[in-house]
C-alpha positions in Angstrom: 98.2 98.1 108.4 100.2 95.9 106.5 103.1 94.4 108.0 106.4 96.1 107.3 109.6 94.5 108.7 112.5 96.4 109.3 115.6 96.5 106.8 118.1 98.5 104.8 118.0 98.8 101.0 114.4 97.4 101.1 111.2 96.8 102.5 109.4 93.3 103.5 105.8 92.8 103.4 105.0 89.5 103.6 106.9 87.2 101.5 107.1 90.1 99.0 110.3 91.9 98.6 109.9 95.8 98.0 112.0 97.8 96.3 114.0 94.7 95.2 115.1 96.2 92.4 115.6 99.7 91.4 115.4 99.1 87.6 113.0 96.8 87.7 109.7 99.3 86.4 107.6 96.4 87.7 108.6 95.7 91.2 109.4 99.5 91.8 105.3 100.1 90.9 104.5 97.3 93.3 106.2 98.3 95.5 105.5 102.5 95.5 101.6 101.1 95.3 102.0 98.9 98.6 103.4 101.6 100.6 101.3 104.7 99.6 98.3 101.8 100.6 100.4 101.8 103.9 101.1 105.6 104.6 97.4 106.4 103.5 95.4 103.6 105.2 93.6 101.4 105.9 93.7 102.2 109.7 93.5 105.7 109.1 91.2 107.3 111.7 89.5 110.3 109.3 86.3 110.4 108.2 85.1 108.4 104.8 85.7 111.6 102.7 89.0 112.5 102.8 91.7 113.1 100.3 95.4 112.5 99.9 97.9 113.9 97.5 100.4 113.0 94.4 102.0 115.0 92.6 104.3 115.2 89.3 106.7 117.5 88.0 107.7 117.0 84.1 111.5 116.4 84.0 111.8 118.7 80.9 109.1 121.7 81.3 109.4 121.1 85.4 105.1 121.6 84.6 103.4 120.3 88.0 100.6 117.9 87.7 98.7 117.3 90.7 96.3 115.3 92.2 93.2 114.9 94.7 92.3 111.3 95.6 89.4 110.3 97.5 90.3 107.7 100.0 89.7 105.2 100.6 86.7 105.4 98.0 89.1 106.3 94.9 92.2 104.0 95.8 92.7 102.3 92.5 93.6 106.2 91.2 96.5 105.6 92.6 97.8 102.7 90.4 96.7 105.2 87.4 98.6 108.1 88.4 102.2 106.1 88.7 101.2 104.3 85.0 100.5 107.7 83.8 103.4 109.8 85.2 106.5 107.5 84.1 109.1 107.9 86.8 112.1 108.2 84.0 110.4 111.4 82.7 108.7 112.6 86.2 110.3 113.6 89.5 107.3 111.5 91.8 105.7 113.4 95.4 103.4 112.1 97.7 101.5 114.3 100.5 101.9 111.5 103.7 98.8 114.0 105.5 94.9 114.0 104.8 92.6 117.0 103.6 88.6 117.3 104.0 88.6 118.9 100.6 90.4 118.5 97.3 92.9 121.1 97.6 95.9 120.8 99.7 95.5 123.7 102.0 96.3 123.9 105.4 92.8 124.9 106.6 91.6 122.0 105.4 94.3 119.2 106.6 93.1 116.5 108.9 94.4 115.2 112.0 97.6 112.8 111.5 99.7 110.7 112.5 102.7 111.4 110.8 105.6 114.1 111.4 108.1 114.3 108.4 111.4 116.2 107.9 113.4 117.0 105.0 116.7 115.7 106.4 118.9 117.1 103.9 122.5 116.8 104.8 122.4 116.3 108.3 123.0 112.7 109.5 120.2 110.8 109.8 121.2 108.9 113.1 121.2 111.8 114.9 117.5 112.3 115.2 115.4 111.1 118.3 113.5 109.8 117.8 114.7 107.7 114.8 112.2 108.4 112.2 110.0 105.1 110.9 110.5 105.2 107.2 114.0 107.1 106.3 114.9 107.6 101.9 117.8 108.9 100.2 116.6 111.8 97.8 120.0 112.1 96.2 123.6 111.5 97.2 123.9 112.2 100.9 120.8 113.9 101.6 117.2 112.4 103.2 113.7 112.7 104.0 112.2 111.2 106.5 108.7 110.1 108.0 107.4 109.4 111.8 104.6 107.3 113.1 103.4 108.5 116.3 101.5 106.5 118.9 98.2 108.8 118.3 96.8 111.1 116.2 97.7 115.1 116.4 95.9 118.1 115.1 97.5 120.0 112.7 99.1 122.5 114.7 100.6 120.2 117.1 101.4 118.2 113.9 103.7 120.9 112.3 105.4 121.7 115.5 106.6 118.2 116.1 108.2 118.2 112.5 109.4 121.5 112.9 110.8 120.4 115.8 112.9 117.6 114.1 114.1 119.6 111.7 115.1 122.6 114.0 117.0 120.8 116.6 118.8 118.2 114.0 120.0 120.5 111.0 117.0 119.2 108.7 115.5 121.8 106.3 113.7 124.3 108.8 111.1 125.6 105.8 109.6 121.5 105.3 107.4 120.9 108.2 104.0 122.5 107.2 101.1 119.8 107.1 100.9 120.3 103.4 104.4 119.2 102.6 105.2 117.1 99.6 107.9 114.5 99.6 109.5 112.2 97.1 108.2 108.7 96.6 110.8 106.1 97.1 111.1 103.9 93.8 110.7 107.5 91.4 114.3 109.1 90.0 115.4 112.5 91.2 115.5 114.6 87.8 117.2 117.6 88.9 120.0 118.9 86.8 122.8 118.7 89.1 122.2 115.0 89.9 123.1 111.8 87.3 119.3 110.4 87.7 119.8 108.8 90.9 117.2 106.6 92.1 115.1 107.9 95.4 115.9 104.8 97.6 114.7 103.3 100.8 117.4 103.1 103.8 115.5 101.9 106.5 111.6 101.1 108.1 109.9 100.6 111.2 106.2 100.9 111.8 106.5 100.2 115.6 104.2 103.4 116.9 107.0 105.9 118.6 106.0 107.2 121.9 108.8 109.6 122.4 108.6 113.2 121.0 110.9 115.6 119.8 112.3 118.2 122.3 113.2 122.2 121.4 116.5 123.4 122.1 116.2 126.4 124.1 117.4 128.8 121.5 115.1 127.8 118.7 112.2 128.1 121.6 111.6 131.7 120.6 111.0 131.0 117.0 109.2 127.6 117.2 106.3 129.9 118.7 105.9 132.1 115.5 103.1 130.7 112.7 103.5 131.0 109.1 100.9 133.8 107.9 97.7 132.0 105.8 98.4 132.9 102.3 96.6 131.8 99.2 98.0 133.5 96.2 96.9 133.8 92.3 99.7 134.1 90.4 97.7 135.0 87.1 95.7 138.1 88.6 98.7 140.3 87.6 101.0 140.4 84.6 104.8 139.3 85.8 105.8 142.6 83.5 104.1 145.3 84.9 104.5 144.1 88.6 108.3 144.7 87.9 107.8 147.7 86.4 105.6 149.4 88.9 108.0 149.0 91.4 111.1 149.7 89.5 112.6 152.2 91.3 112.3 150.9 95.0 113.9 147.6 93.8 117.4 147.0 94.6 119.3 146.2 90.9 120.2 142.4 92.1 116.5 142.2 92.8 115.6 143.7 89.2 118.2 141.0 87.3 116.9 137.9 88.8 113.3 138.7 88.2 113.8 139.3 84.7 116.8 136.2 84.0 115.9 133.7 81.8 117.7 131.2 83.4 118.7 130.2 87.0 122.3 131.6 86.9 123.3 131.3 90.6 123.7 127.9 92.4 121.9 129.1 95.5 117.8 129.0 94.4 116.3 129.4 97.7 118.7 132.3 98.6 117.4 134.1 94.8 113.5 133.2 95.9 114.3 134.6 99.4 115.7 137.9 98.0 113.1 138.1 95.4 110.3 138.1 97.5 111.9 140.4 100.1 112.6 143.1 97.4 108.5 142.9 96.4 107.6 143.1 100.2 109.7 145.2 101.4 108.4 147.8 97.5 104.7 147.0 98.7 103.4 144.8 96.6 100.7 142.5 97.2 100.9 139.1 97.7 99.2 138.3 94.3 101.5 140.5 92.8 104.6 139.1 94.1 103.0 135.6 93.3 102.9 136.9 89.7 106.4 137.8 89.6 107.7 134.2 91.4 105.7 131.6 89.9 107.1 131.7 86.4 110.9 132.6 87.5 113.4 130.3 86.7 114.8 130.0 90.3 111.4 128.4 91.5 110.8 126.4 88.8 113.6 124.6 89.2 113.4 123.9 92.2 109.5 123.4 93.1 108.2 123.3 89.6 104.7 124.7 88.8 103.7 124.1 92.8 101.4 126.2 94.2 101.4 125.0 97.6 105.8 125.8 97.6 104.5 129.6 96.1 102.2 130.0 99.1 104.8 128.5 101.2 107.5 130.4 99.9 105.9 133.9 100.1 104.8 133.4 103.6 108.2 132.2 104.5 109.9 135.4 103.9 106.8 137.5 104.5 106.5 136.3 108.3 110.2 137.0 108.6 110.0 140.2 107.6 106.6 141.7 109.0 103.3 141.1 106.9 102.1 144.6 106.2 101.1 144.1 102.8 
C-alpha cells in the first residue's frame, strides 16, 4: 500500500502533496486517483475478479450514474470516470468495499477490511477507535473510514460500523457493506450548502487492532438484520400505486407522495413516513419502490440510487414488521 503519512488539511505520499489544493482541478484528480488506488488495492486480499464502485449524481437533474470496475484488471477506468464526471457539476461517491459481481448488492460483497461511518454531527474525537481516514462532507459534519488489522466477512463487517455509529451519535442507517461515501477532493452540491469542498481532516493507515464496543442499550437492536430487498421501481406506475391505496393512506401520506417539490426540511423523516404509510396499506415492496424512487424527498437526497431505495424500504420495513 502506498505510504500515507499522517496530517490535517492534506495527505503525503511520498514527496507528493495531496489534496494541496482545493481549486486546483489538477492536483485534486491526482490526488482522488492516488487514494481510491489506496482504499481499493493493491494489497487487497480478494480474488482477481472483483469489483468496486463510483458513483455520480448530476448537480441539476440529481440523475445517478454508476459504475462497476473490475479490479485490479480495469484500474485505469478509474481516471476516466473522474474526467468524465466533473466534480463542479457532480456530487462524487466511492463504495470503500468489494463485490464478486457487478452490482452492488450485499449478497455479493466480499470480505473487507474496512468499517465506515457517516459521522454526521457528532464529534469526530470521540470515536474509539479514531477512524484512519476522517473528511468533512459539509460544514460540521463527517464521514469516516477504518482499517482493521484483518479481514472481516460481511456480517461482522456491518456490525463493527454499525457499532461506531450507534455508540457515538453517527448516522445509525450508513453501516451496510454497500454504503456509498463522498470522495474527498469532489464539491458537495446540495442546495442548502454554498458548494463547499469535501475535505480531508486527518489519515492514518497504521492497521487498528482495537474494536468498537456496544453500549448495553443499543445491544438489543444491534442483533436485528435488515430484511434482503431488491426492488424495481418501474414494474408499477407511481399513479395507480397511490391510487389503489387511497383510502387506507393517512392525508400527510397522500400530499408528500404526490408534491412536486421537497417542501419540508426534514427528507429522511418524509421517506420514513412515506414508506410506512405503503407498508403499513399493503403494498408490495415494488410497489412502494414505484412510489419512492421518483419523489422529490429522495431525490434530493440519494438521487437516482438504487442501492439507498433498497436501503431505505428495508429500513422502515424491518422496523415495522415485513408482512408484505
Amino acid at each position: 500500500m502506498t505510504k500515507i503519512k499522517k496530517t490535517r488539511e492534506q495527505l503525503l505520499v511520498g514527496d507528493v502533496c495531496l489534496f494541496h489544493d482545493y481549486e486546483d482541478d489538477y492536483n485534486v484528480f491526482c490526488s482522488q486517483l492516488w487514494l481510491l488506488t489506496d482504499v481499493f488495492g493493491p494489497d487487497r486480499k480478494t480474488p482477481r475478479k472483483s469489483f468496486v464502485f463510483l458513483a455520480f449524481r448530476c448537480a441539476r437533474s440529481g440523475k445517478w450514474h454508476e459504475h462497476a470496475i473490475q479490479w485490479p484488471a480495469d484500474h485505469l477506468k478509474i481516471g476516466q470516470l473522474l474526467e468524465r464526471y466533473s466534480r463542479w457539476d457532480f456530487d462524487m461517491y466511492f463504495c470503500p468495499n468489494s463485490f464478486s459481481k457487478p452490482r452492488r448488492k450485499r449478497e455479493y460483497a466480499l470480505p473487507t477490511r474496512f468499517a465506515w461511518c457517516d459521522i454526521d454531527d457528532s464529534p469526530p474525537e470521540d470515536y474509539e477507535p479514531h477512524p484512519s481516514l476522517l473528511w468533512k462532507t459539509s460544514p460540521g459534519r463527517f464521514q469516516g473510514l477504518w482499517s482493521w488489522d484483518k479481514y472481516h466477512e460481511p456480517d461482522e463487517a456491518e456490525q463493527f460500523s454499525r457499532l461506531l455509529a450507534y455508540r457515538h451519535g453517527g448516522d445509525r442507517n450508513g453501516w451496510t457493506i454497500t454504503k456509498m461515501l463522498r470522495l474527498m477532493g469532489s464539491i458537495n452540491h446540495k442546495p442548502q450548502y454554498d458548494e463547499p469542498y469535501v475535505q480531508t481532516v486527518a489519515c492514518d493507515w497504521v492497521k487498528i487492532r482495537a474494536r468498537p464496543v456496544a453500549l448495553q442499550r443499543d445491544r438489543a437492536k444491534l442483533t436485528s438484520p435488515l430484511p434482503d430487498i431488491d426492488v424495481d421501481p418501474t414494474k408499477f406506475d407511481r399513479a395507480e400505486v397511490i391510487r389503489k391505496y387511497r383510502k387506507d393512506l393517512h392525508p400527510k401520506a397522500r400530499t408528500l407522495m404526490r408534491n412536486r417539490k421537497a417542501y419540508e426540511p426534514n427528507r429522511s423523516a418524509q421517506i420514513f413516513h412515506m414508506i410506512a404509510a405503503l407498508h403499513e396499506a399493503g403494498a408490495s415492496h415494488d410497489e412502494i419502490a414505484s412510489v419512492i424512487w421518483p419523489n422529490p424527498y429522495f431525490v434530493e437526497k440519494h438521487g437516482h440510487d438504487i442501492g439507498k431505495l433498497n436501503e431505505e424500504i428495508a429500513r422502515v420495513v424491518g422496523k415495522l414488521g415485513d408482512d408484505a
